[in-house]
N, C-alpha and C positions, 0 to 999 in steps of 0.2 A: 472235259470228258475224262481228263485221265484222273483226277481227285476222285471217281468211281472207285477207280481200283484199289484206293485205300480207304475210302468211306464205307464198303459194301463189305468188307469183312472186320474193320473194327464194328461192326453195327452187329454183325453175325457176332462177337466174341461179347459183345457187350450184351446181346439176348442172351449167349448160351450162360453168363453170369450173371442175369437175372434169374434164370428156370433153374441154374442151381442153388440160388439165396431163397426160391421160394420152397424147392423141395427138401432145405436143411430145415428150415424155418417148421414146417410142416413135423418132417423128421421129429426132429425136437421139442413138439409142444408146443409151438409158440403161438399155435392157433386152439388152443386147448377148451377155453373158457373164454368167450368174448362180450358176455352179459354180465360176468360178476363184478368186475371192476365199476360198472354203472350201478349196480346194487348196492356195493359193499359203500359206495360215498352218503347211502343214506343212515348207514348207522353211528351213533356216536363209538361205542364201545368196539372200534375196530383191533383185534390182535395185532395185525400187520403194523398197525400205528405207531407200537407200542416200540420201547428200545427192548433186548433180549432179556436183561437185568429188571426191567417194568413186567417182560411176562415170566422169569421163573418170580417172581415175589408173586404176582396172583396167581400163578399154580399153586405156590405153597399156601398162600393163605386161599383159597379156595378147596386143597383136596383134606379131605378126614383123616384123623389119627388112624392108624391101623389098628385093626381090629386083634386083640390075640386072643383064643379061644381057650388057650390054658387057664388065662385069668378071669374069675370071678366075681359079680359082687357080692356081697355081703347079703342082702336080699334075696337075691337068686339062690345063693347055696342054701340059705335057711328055708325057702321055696322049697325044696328038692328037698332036704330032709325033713321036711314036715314038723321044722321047728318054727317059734316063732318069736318077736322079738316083743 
């Protein structure tokens, strides 16, 4: 009887650090998304997959040369002045 008295509040400290592991957990996202992870194993081409070094080279080789509007071509300007070649 008397292993009570020390069973029946380590049991109370050990809920009360449960309800708080689940309300950080909550807090922080950690239940955010619980279908994509199931999703995401059916694609081959996963980002995540990837090392950081694997995705900036296919950002680079994926995104366009920038556009600059100053520059013209050759074609287009003779367009516009209604010359022709």
């Amino acid at each position: 009887m008397s292993i009570l008295y020390l069973l029946i509040p380590l049991s109370l400290i050990l809920l009360s650090l449960a309800v708080w592991a689940f309300f950080w957990a909550v807090k922080n996202d950690q239940f955010d998304d619980l279908e994509g992870p199931a999703h995401r194993i059916l694609f081959d081409d996963d980002e995540n997959d990837l090392s950081p070094a694997a995705r900036q080279r296919r950002a680079q080789d994926n995104a366009e040369p920038p556009h600059n509007p100053d520059e013209h071509d050759d074609d287009e300007s003779n367009d516009r002045q209604g010359g022709t070649r």
